[in-house]
C-alpha positions as CSV (number, residue, x, y, z in Angstrom):
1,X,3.2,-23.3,23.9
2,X,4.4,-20.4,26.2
3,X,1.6,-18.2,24.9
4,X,-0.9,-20.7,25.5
5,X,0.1,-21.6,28.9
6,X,0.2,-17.9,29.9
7,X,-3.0,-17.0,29.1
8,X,-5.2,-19.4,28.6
9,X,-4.7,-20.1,32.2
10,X,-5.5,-16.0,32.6
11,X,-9.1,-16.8,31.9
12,X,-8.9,-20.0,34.1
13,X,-8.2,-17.2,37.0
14,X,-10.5,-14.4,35.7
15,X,-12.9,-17.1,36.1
16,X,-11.9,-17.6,39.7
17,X,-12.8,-13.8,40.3
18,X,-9.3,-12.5,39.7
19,X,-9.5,-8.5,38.5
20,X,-7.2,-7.3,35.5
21,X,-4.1,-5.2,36.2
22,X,-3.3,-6.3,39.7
23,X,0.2,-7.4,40.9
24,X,-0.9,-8.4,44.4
25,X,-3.7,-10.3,46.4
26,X,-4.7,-11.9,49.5
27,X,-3.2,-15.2,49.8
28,X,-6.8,-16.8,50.9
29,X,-7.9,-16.2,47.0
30,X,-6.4,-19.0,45.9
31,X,-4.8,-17.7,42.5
32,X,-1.3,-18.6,43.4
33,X,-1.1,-21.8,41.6
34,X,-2.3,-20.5,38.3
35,X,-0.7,-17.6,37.9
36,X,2.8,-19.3,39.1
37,X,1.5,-21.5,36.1
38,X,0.9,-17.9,33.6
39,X,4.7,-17.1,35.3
40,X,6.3,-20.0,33.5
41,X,4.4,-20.0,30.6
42,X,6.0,-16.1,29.9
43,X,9.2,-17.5,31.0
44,X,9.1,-20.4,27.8
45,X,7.6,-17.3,25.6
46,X,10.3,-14.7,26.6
47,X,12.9,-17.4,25.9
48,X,11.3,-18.4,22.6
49,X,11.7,-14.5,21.3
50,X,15.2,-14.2,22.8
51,X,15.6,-17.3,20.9
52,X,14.8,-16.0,17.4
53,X,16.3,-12.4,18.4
54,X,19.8,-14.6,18.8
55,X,19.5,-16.2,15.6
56,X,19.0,-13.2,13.6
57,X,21.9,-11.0,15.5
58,X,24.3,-14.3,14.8
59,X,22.8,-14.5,10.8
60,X,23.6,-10.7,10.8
61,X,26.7,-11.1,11.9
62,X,28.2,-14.6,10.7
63,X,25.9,-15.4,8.1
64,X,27.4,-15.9,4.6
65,X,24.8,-16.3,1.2
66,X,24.6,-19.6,-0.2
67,X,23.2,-21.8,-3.4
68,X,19.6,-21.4,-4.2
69,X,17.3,-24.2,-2.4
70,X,19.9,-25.5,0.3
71,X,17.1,-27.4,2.1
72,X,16.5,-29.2,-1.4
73,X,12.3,-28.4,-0.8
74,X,9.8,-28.5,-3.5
75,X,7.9,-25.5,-3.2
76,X,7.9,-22.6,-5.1
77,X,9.9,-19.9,-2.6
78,X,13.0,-21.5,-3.1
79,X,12.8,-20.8,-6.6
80,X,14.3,-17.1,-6.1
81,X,18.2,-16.7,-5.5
82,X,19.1,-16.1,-1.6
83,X,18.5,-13.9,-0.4
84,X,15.7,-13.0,-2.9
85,X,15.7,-9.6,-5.2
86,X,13.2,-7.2,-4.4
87,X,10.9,-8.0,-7.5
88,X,11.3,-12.2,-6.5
89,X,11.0,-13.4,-9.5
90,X,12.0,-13.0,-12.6
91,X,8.9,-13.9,-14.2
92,X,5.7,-15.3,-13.4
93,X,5.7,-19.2,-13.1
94,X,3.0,-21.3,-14.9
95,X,2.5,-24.3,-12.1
96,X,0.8,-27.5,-13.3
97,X,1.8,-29.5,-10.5
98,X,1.5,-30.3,-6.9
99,X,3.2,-27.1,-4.9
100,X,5.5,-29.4,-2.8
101,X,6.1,-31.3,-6.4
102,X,8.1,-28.4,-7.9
103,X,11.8,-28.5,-8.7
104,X,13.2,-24.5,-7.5
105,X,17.0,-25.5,-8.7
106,X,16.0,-25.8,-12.5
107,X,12.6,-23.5,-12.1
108,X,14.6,-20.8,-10.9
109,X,16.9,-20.1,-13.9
110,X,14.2,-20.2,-16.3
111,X,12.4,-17.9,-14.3
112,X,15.3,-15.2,-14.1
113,X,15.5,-16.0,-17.6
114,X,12.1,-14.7,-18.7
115,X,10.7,-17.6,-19.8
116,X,7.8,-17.6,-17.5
117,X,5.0,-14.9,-18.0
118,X,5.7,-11.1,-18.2
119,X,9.1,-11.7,-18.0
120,X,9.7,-8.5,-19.9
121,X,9.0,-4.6,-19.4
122,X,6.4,-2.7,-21.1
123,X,5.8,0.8,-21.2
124,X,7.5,1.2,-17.8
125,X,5.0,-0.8,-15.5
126,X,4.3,-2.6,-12.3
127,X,3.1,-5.5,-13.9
128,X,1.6,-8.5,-11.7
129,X,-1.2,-11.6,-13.1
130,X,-4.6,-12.0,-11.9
131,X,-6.1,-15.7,-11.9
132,X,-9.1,-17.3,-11.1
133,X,-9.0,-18.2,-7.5
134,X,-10.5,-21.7,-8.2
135,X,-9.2,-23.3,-11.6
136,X,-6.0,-20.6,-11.5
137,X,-7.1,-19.9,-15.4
138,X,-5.7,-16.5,-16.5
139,X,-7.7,-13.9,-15.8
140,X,-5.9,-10.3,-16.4
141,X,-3.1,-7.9,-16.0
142,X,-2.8,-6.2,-13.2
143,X,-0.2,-2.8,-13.5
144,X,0.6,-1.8,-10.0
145,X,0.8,2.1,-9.3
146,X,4.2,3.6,-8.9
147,X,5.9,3.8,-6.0
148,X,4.6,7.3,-3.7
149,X,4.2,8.7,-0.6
150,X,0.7,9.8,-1.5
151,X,-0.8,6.9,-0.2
152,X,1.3,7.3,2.9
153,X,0.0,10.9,3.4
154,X,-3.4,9.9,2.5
155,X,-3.7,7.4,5.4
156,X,-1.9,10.5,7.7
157,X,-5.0,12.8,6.5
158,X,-7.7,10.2,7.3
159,X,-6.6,9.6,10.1
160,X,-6.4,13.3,11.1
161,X,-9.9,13.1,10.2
162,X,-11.0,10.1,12.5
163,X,-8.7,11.6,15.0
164,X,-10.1,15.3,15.5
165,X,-13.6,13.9,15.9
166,X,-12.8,11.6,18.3
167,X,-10.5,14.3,20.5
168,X,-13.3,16.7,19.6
169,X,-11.3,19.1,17.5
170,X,-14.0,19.6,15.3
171,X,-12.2,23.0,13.4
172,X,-9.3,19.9,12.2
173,X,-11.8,18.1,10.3
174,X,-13.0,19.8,7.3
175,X,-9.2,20.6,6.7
176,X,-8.7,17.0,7.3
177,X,-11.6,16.3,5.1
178,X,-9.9,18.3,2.6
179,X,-6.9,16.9,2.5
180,X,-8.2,13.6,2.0
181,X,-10.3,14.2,-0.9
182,X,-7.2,16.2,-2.7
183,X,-4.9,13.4,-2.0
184,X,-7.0,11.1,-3.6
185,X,-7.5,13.2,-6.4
186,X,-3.5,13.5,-7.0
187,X,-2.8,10.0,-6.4
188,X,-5.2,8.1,-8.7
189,X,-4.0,9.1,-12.4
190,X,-1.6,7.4,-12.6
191,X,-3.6,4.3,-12.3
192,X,-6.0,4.7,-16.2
193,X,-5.8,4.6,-19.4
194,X,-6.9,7.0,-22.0
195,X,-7.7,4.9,-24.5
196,X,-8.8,0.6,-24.8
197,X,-5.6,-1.5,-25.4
198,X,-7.1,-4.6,-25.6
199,X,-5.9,-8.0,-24.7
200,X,-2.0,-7.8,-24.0
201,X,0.8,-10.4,-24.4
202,X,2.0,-12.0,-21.3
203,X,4.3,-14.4,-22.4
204,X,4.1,-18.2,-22.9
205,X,1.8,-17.3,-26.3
206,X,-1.0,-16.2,-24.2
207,X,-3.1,-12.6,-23.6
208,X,-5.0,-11.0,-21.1
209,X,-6.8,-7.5,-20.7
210,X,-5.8,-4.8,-18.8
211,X,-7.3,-4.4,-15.7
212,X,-9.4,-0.9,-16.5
213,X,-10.9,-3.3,-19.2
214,X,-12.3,-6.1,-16.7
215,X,-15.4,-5.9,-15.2
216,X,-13.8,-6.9,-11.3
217,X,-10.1,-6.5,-10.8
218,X,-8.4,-6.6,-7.5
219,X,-9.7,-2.8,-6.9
220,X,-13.5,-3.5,-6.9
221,X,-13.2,-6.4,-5.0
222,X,-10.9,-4.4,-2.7
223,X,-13.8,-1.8,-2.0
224,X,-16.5,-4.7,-1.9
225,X,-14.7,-6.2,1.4
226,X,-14.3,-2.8,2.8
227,X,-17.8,-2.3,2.4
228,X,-19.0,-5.3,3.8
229,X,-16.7,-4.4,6.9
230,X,-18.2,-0.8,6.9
231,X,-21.8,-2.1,6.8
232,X,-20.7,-4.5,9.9
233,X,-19.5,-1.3,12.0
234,X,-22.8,0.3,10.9
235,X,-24.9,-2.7,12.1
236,X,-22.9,-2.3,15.5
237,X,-24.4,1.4,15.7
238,X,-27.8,0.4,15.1
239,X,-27.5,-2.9,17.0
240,X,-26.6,-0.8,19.7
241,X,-29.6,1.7,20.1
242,X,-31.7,-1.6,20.2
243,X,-29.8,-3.6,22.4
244,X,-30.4,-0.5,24.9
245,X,-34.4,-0.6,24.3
246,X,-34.4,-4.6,25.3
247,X,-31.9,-4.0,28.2
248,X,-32.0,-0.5,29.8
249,X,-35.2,0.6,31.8
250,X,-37.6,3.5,30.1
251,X,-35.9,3.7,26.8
252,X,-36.6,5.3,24.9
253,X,-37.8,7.8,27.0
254,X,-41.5,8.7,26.3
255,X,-41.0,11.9,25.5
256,X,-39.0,11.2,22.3
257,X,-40.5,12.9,19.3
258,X,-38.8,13.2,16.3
259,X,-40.7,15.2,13.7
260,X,-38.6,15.5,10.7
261,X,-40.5,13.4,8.1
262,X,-40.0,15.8,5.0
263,X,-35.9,16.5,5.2
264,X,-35.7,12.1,6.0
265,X,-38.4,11.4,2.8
266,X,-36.4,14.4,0.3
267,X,-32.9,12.4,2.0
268,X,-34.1,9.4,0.8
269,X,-35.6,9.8,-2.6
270,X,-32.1,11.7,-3.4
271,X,-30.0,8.5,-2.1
272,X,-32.4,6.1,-4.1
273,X,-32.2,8.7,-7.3
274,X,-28.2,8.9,-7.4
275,X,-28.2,5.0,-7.1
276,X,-30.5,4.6,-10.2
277,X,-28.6,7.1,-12.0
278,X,-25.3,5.9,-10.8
279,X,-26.2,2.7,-12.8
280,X,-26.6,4.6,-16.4
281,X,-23.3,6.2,-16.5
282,X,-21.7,3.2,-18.4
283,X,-18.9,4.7,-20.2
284,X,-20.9,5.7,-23.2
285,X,-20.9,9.6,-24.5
286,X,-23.7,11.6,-23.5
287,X,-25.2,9.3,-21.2
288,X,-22.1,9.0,-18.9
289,X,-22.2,12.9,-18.0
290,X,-25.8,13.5,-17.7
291,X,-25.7,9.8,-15.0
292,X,-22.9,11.9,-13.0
293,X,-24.5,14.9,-13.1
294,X,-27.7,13.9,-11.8
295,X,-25.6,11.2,-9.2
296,X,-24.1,14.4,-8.1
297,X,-26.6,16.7,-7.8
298,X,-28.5,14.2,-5.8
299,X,-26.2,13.5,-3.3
300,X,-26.2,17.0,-2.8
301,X,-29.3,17.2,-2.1
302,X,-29.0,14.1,0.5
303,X,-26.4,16.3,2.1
304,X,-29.0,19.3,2.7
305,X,-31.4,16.7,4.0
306,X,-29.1,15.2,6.1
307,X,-28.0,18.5,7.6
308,X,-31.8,19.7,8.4
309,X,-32.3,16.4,10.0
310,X,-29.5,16.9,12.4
311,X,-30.4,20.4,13.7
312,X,-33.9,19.1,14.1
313,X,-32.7,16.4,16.2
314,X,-33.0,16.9,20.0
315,X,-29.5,17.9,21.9
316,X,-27.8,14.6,21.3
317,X,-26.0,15.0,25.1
318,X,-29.7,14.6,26.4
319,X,-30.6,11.2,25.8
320,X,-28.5,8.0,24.1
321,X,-31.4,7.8,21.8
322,X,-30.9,10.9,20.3
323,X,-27.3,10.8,20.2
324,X,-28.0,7.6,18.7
325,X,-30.4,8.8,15.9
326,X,-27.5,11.6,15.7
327,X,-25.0,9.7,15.0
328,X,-26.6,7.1,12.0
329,X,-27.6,10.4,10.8
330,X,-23.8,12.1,10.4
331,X,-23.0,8.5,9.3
332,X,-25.8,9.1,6.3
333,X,-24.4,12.5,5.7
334,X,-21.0,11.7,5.3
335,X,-21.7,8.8,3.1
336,X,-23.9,11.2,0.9
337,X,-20.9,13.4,1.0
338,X,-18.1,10.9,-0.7
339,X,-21.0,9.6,-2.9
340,X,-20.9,13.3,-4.1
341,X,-17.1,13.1,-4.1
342,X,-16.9,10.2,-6.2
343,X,-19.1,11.5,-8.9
344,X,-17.3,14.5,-8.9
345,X,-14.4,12.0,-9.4
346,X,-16.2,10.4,-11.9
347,X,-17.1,13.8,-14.3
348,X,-13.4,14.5,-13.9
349,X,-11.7,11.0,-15.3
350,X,-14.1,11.6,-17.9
351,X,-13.1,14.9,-18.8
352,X,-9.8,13.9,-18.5
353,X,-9.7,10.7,-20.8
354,X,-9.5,8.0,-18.3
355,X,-12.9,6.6,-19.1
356,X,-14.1,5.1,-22.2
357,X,-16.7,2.3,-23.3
358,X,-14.4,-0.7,-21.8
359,X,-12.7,1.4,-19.4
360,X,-15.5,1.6,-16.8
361,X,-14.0,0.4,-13.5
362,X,-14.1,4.1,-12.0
363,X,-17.9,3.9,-13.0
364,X,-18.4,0.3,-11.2
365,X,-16.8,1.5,-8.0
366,X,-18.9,4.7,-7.5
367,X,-21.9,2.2,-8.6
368,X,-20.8,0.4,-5.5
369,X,-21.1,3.3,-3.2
370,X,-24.0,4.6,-4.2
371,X,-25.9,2.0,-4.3
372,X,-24.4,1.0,-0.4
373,X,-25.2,4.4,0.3
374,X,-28.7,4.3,-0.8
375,X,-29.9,1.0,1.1
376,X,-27.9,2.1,4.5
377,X,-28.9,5.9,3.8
378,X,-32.7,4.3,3.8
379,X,-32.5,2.5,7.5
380,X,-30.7,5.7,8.4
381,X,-33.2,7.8,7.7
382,X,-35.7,5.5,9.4
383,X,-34.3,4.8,12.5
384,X,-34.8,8.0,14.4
385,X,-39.2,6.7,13.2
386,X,-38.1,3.4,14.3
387,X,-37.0,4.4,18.2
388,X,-40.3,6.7,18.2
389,X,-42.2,3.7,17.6
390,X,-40.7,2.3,20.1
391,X,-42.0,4.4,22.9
392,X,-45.4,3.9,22.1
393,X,-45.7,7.9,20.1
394,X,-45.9,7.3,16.6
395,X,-44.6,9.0,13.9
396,X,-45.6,12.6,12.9
């Protein structure tokens, strides 16, 4: 309530003309009543937190544990001990009923008993189920990576890398770049298998693959979401250079002329060629290598492209259209670049072991970026033809 009352009556006053960030006004603006209105909103907020600070101090403090369930509630959380174990549970619960239906004081024992899926260890792993998110059938084993800082550094290196180009310290980020790609490269084998396993017990008399052995475990779904949020932020870019040619006046400007039409056709033949080839390497000897190896060496190619596109593009501080056509351009370049990166990636699990005739999934991901690569690397390569148009010049 005290959020809501403070600002949703802040747009009733920006409405009213009131600027943001000001602590004082002329009396004759009449704002008075709705902000004193915002005041006691943050009043019922402020003592809504001190509220919940004060119960945790006095829990802290004079709080003693007590029997499992003390609220006598039917769902499943009050199943663990309290307070609850780092792990939660046990084992895994198999729920056939309504989850306000359950009974946590007699569920809970069994669970810490083991009688409830993967309540044992094996081979030392993270273990967790998969299920299908509408029937809740088994699906597959999930085995969580150890715990590392790798990941931890990883996100520190990236975003060195996002960092440096955005406070223009350009020498940071091919070390940053670096970094990255070497972090990944430590912290992923301990997530394969060197050989098929097959379908493993998980308790209750039932058995489920691995999840190197699936065809879409939580990790390719994973990258599927973050490229569908990477395409959005690369629709933004494009939307963008548009949305100036309906709204701002002479824009393009009519002497834009972009004649690069060999590096953008060589750029794009290469993305198209590493996605097609990207979809033979399917685990199988022979075929696998020779996929990468042409995934790779296209990409590369791309990259060259890419880079003679760039330096034929006119000084991208001249014009928003050319720093627009700039920009989808190092956007193309860089995805070319981990496409590369993954096939790389790809030649070196194999070499290593970690791929095999059911142990694909490495394979399916880099599938994934190629072939995003390819259809964005396309409109990429386009767009700088596409503005041109726009002005009325044609392509060259």
């Amino acid at each position: 309530i005290g959020f809501n009352v403070t600002f949703f009556i802040m747009h009733l006053t920006g409405l009213r003309g009131m600027p943001r960030r000001v602590f004082e006004y002329p009396q004759a603006a009449g704002w008075e009543v709705l902000n004193f209105i915002s005041s006691v909103g943050s009043f019922v907020m402020t003592i809504g937190f001190a509220l919940v600070a004060l119960d945790l101090i006095m829990l802290i403090r004079h709080g003693r544990p007590f029997r499992r369930d003390p609220w006598e509630a039917g769902t499943l959380e009050w199943a663990t001990p309290t307070p609850p174990p780092s792990y939660n549970f046990g084992s895994l619960p198999h729920i056939e009923t309504r989850a306000d239906a359950l009974k946590p004081h007699s569920l809970g024992p069994e669970l810490a008993a083991g009688r409830g899926y993967l309540g044992f260890m094996r081979n030392g792993w993270m273990e967790t189920l998969t299920v299908d998110m509408v029937s809740g059938r088994l699906d597959h084993v999930v085995v969580l990576p150890r715990p590392t800082y790798l990941p931890l550094w990883t996100a520190i290196a990236t975003a060195a890398f996002f960092a440096s180009l955005l406070a223009k310290i350009y020498w940071l980020t091919p070390v940053a770049f670096v970094a990255v790609i070497i972090l990944f490269f430590l912290w992923t084998p301990a997530t394969g298998l060197k050989h098929e396993i097959g379908p493993l017990d998980v308790g209750r008399g039932e058995r489920a693959l691995h999840h190197q052995e699936v065809a879409q475990p939580p990790s390719w779904w994973a990258v599927v979401f973050a490229l569908a949020a990477n395409a959005t932020l690369y629709t933004s870019l494009v939307f963008g250079a548009f949305f100036l040619w309906l709204s701002a006046p002479n824009w393009p400007p009519p002497d834009l002329d972009f004649t690069f039409v060999l590096p953008s056709l060589i750029g794009a033949g290469a993305l198209v060629t590493a996605a097609i080839a990207g979809r033979f390497a399917d685990g199988q000897p022979g075929r696998t290598v020779t996929s990468l190896a042409v995934t790779l060496a296209a990409h590369i190619i791309s990259v060259g492209a890419v880079a003679v596109l760039l330096m034929s593009i006119p000084a991208p501080t001249g014009h928003a259209a050319s720093a627009s056509a700039f920009a989808v351009a190092v956007y193309v370049g860089l995805h070319a670049a981990i496409g590369a990166v993954l096939a790389i990636y790809g030649l070196w699990r194999w070499n290593s072991g970690y791929i095999g005739p059911s142990r694909v999934l490495d394979l399916r991901i880099g599938r994934l970026w190629h072939d995003y690569t390819a259809v964005a690397g396309l409109i990429g390569l386009a767009f700088p033809f596409v503005l041109q148009s726009l002005t009325g010049i044609g392509g060259r």
